[in-house]
N, CA and C of each residue as an Amber inpcrd file, in Angstrom:
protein
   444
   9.5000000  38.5420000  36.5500000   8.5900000  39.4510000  37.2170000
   8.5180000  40.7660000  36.4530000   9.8050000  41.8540000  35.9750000
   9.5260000  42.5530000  35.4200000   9.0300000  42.3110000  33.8110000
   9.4060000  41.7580000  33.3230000   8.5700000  41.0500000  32.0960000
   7.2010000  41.1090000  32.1700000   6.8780000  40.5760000  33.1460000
   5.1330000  40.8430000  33.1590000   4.1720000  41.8430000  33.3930000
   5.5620000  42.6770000  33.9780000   4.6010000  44.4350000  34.2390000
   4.9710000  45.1340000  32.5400000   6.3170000  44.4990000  32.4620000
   6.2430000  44.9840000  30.7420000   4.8780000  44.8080000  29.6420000
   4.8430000  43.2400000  29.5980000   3.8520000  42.9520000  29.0780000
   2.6310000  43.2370000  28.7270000   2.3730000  43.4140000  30.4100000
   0.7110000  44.1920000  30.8870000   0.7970000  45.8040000  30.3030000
   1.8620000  46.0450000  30.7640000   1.7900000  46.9650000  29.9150000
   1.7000000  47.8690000  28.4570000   2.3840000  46.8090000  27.8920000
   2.3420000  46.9040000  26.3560000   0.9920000  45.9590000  25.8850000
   0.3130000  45.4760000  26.6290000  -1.3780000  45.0670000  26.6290000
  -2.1800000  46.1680000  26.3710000  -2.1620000  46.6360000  27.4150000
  -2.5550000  47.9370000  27.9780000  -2.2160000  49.0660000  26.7400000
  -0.9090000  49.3750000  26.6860000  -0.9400000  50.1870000  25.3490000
  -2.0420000  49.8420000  24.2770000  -1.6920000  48.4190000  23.9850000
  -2.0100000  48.1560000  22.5400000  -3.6790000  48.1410000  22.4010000
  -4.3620000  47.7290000  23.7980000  -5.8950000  48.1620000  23.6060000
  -6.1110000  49.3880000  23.7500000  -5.5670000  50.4600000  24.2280000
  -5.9020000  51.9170000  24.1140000  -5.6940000  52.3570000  22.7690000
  -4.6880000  51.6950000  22.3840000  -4.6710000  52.0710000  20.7640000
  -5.3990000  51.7220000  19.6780000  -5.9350000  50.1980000  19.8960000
  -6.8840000  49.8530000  18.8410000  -8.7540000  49.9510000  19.1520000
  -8.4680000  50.7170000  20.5380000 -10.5180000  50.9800000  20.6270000
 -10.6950000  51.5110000  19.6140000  -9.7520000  52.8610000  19.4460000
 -10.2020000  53.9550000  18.3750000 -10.7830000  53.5130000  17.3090000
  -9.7190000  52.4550000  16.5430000  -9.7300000  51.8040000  15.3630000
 -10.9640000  51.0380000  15.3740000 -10.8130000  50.4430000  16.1580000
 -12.3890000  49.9080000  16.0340000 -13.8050000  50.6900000  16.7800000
 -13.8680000  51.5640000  16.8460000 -14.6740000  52.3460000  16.4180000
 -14.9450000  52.9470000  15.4830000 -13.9320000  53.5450000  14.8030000
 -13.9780000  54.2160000  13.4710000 -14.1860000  52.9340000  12.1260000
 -14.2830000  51.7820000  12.6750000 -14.5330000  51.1010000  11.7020000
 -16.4140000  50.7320000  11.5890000 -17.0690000  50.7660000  13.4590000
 -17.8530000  50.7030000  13.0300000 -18.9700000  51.9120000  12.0920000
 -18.1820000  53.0880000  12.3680000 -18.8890000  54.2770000  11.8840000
 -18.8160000  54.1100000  10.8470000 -17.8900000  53.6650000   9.9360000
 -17.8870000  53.3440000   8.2330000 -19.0750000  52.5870000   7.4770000
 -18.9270000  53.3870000   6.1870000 -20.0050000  53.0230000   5.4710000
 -20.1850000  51.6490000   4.8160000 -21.0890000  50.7870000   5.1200000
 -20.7750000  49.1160000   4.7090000 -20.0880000  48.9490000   3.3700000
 -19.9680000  47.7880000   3.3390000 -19.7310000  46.5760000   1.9700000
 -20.3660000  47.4280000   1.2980000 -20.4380000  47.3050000   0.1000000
 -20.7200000  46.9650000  -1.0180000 -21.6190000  48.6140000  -1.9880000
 -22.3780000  48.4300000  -2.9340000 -22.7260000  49.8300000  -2.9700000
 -23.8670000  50.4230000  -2.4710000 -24.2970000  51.3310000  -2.7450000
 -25.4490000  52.3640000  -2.6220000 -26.4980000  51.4160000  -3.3720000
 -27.5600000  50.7140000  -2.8980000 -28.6430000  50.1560000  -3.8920000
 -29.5630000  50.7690000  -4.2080000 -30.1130000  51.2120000  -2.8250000
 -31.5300000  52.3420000  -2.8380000 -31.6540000  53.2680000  -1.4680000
 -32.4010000  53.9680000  -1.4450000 -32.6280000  54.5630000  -0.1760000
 -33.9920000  55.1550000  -0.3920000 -34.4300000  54.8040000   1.0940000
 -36.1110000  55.5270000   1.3740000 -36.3040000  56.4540000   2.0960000
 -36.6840000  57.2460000   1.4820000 -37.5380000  58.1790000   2.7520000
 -38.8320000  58.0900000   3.4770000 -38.3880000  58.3660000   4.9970000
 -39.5180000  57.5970000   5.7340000 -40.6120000  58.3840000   5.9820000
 -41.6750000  58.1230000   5.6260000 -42.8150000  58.9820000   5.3390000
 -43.0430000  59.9640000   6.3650000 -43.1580000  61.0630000   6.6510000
 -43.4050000  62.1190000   7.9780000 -44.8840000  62.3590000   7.8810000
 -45.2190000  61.8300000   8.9760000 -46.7750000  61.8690000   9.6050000
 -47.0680000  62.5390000  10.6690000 -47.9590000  63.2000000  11.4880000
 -48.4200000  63.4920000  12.2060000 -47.8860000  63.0880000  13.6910000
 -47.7110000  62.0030000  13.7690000 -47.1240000  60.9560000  14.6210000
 -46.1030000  60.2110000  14.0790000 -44.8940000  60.9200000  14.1970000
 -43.4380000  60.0990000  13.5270000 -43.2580000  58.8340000  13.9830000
 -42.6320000  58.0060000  13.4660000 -42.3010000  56.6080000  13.0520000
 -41.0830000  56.8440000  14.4350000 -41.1670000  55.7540000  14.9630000
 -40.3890000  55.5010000  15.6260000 -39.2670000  54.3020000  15.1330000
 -37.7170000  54.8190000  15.6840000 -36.7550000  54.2910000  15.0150000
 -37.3420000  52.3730000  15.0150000 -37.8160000  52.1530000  16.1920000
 -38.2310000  50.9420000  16.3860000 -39.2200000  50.1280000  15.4060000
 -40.2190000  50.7280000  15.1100000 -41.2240000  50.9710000  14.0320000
 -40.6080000  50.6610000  12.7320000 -39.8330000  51.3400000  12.0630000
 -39.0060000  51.3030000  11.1290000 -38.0970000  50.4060000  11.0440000
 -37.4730000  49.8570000  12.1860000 -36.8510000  49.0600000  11.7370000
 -37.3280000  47.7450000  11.7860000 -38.6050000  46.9890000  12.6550000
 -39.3880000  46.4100000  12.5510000 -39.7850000  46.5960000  11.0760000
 -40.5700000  47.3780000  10.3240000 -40.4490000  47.3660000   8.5430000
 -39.5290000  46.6670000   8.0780000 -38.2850000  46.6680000   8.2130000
 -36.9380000  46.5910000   7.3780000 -37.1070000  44.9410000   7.8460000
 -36.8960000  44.4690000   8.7970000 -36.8080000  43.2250000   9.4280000
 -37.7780000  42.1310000   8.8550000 -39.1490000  43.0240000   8.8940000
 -40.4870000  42.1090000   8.2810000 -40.4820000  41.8980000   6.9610000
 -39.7950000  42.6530000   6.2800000 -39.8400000  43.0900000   4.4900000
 -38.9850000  41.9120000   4.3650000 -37.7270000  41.9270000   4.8270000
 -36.7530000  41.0560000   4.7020000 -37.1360000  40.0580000   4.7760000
 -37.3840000  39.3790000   6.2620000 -37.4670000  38.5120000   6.3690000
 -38.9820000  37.7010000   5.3050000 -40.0140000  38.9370000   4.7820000
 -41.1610000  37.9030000   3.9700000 -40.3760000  37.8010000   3.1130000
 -39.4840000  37.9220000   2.4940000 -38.5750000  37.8100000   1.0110000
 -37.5860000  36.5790000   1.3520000 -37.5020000  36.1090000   2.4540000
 -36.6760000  34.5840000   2.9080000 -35.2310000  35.2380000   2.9140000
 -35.0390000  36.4320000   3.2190000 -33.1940000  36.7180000   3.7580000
 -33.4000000  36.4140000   5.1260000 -32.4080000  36.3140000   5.6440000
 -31.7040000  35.1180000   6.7030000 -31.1500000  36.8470000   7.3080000
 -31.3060000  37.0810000   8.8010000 -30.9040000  38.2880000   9.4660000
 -29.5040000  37.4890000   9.9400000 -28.5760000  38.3700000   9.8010000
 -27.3040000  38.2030000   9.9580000 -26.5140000  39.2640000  11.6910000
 -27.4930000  40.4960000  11.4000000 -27.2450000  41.3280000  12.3480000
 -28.1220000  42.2040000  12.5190000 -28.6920000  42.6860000  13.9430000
 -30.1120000  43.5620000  14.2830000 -29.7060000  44.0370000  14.9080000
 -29.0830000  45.1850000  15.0780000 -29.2530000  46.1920000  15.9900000
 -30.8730000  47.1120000  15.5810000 -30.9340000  48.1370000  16.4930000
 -31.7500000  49.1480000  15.9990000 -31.6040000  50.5010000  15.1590000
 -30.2890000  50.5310000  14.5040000 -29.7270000  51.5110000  13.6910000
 -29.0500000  50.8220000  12.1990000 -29.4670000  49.6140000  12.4420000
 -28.5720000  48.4150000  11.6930000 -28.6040000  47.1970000  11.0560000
 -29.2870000  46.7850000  10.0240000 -29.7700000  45.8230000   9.9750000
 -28.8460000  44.7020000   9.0220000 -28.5220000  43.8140000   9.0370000
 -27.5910000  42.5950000   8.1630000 -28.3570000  41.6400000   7.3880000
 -29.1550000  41.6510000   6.3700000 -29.3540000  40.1990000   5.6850000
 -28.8090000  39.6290000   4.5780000 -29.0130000  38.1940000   4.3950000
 -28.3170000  37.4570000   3.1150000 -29.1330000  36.8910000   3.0510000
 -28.8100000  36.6240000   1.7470000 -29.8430000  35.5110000   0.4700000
 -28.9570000  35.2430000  -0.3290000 -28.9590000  33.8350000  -0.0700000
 -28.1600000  32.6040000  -1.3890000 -29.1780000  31.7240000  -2.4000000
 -29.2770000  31.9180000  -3.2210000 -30.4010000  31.1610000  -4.0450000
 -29.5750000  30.9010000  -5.4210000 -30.0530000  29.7630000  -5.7720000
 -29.9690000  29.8080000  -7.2940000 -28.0540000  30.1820000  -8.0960000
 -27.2440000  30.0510000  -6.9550000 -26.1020000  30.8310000  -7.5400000
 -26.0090000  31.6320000  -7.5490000 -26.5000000  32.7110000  -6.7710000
 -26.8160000  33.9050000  -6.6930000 -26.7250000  34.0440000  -5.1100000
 -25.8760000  35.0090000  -4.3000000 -25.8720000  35.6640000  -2.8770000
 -25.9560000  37.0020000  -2.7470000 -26.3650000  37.8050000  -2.0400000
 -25.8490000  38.9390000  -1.6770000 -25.9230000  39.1390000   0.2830000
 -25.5720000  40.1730000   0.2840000 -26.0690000  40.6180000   1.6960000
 -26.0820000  42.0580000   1.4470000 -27.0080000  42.6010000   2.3390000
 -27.7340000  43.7800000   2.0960000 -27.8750000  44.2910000   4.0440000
 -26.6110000  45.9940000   3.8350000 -26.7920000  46.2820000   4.7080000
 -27.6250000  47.5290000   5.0420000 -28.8440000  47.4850000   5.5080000
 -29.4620000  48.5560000   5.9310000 -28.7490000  49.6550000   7.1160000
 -28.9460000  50.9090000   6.6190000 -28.7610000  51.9140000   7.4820000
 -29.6270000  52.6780000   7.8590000 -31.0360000  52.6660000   8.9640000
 -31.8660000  53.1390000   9.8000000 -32.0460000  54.3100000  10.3260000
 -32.4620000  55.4810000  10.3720000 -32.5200000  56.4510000  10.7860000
 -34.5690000  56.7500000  10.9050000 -34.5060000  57.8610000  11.9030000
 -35.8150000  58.2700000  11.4940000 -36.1090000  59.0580000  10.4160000
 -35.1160000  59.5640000   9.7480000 -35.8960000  59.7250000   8.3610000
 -35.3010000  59.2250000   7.1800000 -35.1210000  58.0860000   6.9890000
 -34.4040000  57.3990000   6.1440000 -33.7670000  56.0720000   6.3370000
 -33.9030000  55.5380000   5.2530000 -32.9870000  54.0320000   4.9020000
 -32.2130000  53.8020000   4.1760000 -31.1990000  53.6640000   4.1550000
 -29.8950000  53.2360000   3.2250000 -29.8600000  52.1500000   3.2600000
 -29.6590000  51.3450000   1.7700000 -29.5460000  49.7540000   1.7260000
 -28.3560000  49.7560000   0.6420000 -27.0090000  48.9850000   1.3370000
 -26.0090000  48.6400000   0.9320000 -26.5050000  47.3170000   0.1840000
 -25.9720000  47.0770000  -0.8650000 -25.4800000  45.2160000  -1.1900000
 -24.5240000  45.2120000  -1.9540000 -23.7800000  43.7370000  -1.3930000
 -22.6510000  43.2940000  -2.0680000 -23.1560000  41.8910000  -2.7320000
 -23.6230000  41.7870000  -3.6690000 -23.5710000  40.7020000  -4.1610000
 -22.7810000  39.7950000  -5.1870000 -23.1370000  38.6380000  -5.2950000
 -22.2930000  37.8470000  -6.7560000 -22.6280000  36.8950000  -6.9320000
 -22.1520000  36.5330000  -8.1430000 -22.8750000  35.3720000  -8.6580000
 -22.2390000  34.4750000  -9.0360000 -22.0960000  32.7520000  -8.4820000
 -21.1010000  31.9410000  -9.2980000 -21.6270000  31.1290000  -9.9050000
 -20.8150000  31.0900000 -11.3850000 -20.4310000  30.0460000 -12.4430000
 -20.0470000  29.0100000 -12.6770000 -19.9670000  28.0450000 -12.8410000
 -19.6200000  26.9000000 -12.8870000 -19.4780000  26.8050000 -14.7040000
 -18.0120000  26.2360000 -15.1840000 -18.0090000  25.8690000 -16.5260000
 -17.1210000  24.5200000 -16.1760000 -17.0590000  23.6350000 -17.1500000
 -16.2850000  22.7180000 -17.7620000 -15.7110000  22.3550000 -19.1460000
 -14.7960000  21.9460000 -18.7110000 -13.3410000  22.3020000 -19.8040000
 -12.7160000  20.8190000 -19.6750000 -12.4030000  20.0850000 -20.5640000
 -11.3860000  19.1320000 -20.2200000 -11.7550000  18.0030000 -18.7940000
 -13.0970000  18.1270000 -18.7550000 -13.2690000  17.0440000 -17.4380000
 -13.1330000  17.6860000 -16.3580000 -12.8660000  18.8240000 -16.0100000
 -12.3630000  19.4180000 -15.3670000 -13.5550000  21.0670000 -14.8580000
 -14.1290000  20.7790000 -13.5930000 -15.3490000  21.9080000 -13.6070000
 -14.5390000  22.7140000 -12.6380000 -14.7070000  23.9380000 -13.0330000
 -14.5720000  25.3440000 -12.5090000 -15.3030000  25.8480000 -12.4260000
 -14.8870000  26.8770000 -10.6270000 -16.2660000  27.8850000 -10.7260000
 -15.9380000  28.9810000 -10.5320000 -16.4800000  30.1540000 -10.9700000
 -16.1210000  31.5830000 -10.7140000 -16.8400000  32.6380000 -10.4120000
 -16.4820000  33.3110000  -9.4370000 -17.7890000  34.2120000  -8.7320000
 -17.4330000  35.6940000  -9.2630000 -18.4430000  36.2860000 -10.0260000
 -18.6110000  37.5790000 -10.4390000 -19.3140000  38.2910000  -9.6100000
 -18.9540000  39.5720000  -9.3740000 -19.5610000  40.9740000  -8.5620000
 -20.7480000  41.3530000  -9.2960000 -21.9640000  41.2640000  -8.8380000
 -23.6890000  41.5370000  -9.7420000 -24.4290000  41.8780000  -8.4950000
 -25.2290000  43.0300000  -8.6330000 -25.9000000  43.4290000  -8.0150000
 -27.1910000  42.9620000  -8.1540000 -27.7870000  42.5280000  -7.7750000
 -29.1750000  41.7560000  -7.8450000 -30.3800000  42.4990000  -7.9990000
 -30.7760000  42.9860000  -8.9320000 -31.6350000  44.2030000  -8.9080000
 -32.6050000  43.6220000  -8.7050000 -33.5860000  42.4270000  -9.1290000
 -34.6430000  41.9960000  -9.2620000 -35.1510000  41.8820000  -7.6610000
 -34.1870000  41.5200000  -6.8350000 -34.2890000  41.0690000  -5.5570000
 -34.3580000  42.0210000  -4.6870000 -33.2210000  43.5580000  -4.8470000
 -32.8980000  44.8300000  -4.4040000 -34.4760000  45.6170000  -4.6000000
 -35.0690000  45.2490000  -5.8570000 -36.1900000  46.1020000  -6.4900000
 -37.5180000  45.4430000  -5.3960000 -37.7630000  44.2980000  -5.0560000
 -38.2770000  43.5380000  -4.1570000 -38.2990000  44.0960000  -2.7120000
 -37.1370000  44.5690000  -2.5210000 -36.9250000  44.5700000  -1.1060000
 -37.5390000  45.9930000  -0.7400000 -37.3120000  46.7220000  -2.0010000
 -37.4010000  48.4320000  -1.7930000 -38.9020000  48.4150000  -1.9570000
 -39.4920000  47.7270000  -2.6660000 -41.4130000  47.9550000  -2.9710000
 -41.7240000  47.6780000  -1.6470000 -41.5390000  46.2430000  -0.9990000
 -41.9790000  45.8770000   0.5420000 -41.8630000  46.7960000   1.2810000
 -40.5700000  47.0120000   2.0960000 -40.1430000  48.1190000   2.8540000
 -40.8600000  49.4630000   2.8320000 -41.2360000  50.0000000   1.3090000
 -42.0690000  51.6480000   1.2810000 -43.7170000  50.9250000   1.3570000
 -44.0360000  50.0760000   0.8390000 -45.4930000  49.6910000   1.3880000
 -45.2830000  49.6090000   2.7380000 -44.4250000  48.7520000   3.4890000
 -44.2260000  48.5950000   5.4000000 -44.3590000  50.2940000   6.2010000
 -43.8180000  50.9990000   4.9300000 -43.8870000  51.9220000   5.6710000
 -44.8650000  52.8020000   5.8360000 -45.4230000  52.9250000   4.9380000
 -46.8210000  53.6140000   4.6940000 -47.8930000  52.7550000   5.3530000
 -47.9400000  51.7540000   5.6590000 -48.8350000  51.1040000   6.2660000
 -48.4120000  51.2540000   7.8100000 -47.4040000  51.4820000   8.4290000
 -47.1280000  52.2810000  10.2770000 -47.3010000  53.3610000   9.9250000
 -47.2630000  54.3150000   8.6740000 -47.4950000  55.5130000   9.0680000
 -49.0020000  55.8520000   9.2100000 -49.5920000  55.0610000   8.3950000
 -51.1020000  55.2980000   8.6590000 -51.6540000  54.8160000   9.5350000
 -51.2270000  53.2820000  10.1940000 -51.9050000  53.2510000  11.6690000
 -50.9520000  53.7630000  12.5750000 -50.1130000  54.7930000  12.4560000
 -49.2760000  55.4550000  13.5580000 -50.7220000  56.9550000  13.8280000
 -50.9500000  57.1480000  12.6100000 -51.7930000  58.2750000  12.6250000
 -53.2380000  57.9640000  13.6620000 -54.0750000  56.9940000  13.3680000
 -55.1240000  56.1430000  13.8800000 -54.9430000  55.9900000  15.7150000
């Protein structure tokens, strides 16, 4: 019996102690590096966070990344192609976008009958450069029928 008020209790401790932690983890800055960032056009009639991130979501998703996580401050996608992955985390604001990626790329060699594969850290620019043209056209196109 007293064992179990112990217990509960040292429960009890141990989630008061780790909310913090996991909060402060979600405030941290994602995976991987700095790829690009946009500024969100200021119009007459500002972009709503919703608006914007609808952009980010549509851009993505016409480019075939796979949404991993949507909040409205937050966006998660990946793309595996070709030997080639990344995931790319957007950071949302009304005046601005931050796009994290961690990507890499694996290899495959053979040696002796014997195939190996090995995954190198590469940032995918061709794909990153893709994502950033869509997204500032998405955006200029709500800012002008935001104006209308």
């Amino acid at each position: 019996m007293m064992s179990q008020k112990i217990r509960a209790m040292l429960v009890a401790i141990s989630v008061g102690l780790l909310l913090p932690i996991s909060q402060a983890h979600a405030d941290e800055t994602p995976a991987g590096e700095l790829a690009f960032s946009i500024d969100v056009p200021q119009s007459q009639s500002q972009l709503t966070i919703q608006e914007i991130h609808n952009v980010v979501v549509m851009a993505s998703m016409g480019r075939t990344w796979t949404v991993k996580e949507d909040r409205a401050d937050r966006v998660v996608v990946y793309l595996n192609h070709r030997g080639s992955e990344a995931t790319v985390t957007y950071l949302i604001s009304d005046k601005s976008i931050q796009a994290y990626c961690e990507g890499y790329r694996t290899y495959s060699t053979m040696a002796g009958g014997v195939k190996t594969e090995s995954r190198v850290s590469v940032q995918p620019k061709g794909w990153l450069s893709n994502l950033q043209k869509d997204i500032t056209a998405g955006l200029q196109r709500a800012a002008y029928l935001a104006k209308k």
